[in-house]
N, C-alpha and C positions, 0 to 999 in steps of 0.2 A: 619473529613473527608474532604480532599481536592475535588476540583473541576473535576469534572467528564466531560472529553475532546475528543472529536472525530478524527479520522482521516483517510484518502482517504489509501486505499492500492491499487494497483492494482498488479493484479500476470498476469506480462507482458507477449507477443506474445511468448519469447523461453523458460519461465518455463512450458507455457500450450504444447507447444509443445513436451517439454520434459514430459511431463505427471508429473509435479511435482503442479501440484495444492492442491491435498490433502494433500500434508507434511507440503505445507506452509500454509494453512489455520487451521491442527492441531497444528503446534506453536505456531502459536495468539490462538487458543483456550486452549492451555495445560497453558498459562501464567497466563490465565481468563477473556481476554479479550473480551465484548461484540460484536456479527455480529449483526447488524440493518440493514443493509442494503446489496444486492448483486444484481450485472447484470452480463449474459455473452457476451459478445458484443463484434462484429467489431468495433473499434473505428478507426473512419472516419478520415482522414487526417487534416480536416476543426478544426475540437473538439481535435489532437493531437495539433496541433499549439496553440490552442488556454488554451492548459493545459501548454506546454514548453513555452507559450509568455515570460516568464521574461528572456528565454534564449535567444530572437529570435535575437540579434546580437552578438553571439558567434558563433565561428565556425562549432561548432557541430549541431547544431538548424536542420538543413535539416535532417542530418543522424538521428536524435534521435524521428523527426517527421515520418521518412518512416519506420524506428522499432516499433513505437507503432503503427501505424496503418498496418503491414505489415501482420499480423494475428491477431484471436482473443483472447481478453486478460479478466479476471475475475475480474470485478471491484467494491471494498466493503466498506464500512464505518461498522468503530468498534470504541467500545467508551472502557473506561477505566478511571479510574484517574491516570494521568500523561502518557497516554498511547504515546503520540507522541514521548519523550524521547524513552521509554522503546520499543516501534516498533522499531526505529532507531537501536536500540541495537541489536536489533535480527537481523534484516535486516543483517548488518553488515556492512561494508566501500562498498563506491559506488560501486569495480569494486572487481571481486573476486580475483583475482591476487593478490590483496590486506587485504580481507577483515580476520580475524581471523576465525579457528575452531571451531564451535560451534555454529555459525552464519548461519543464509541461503544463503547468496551468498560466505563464507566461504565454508561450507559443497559442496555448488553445484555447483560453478560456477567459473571459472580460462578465462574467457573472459576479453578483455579490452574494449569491446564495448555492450556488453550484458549484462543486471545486475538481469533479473528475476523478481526483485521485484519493485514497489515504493510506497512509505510511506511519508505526510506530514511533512514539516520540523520548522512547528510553528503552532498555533493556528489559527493566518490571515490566512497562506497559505490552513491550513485545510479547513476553512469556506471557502474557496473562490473556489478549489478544488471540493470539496463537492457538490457546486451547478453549476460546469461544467456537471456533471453526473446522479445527482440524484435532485429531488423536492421535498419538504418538506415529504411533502405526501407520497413517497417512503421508508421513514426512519421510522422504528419501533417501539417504545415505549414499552416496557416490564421490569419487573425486571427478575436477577437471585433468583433464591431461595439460593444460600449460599454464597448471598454477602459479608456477616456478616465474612464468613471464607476468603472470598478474602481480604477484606480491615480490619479486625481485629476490626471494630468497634460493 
């Protein structure tokens, strides 16, 4: 059994708007991926900056700061073995214009500035992520009962 890995999703300000929170939160679950964690929250301009800091001298930084805090977004930590890969996957390419069929921002989304979703894109980033949003103490500990059928061990 491989290492069991967490990581930040948020289902941004124009997926909740478009009322698509429950499509995307039954993907991560139909794949088997564990929820431990969930907030619904205005996130504050102060906490979006300081989630896009590694972008904060790129051009888009401003724009991509008044998008997440511009409405309220659904913010979760799920764990999985290898789940940061395999999110990304579902996810799909950053922008839907882009991204393949099959995917969430594939299926839903043909914007070049709105993506719906974000998903950690390494293990650092998760850990670090993670505790912009949540304390330890907010994170869940449970098992599944038929893990044994998810991971074949």
């Amino acid at each position: 059994m491989s290492k069991i890995e967490r990581t930040l999703i948020i289902i941004k300000p124009d997926a909740i708007q478009r009322h698509l929170a429950g499509e995307i939160i039954a993907r991560f679950e139909r794949k088997g991926f564990k929820l431990v964690a969930a907030k619904f929250m205005q996130i504050s301009e102060d906490l979006a900056r300081r989630h896009y800091a590694v972008h904060q001298d790129k051009p888009f930084f401003e724009a991509v700061v008044k998008y997440l805090s511009s409405s309220p977004s659904l913010v979760m930590v799920w764990e999985a073995e290898g789940i940061i890969n395999m999110s990304r996957k579902i996810m799909g390419a950053t922008f839907g214009y882009e991204a393949e069929p099959g995917t969430i921002r594939g299926d839903f989304s043909c914007s070049r500035g709105y993506n719906l979703v974000h998903g950690s894109d390494s293990p650092q980033s998760a850990e670090e992520e993670i505790s912009l949003f949540f304390s330890p103490d907010e994170i869940v500990k449970y098992e599944f009962f038929d893990t044994v059928w998810l991971y074949g061990d």
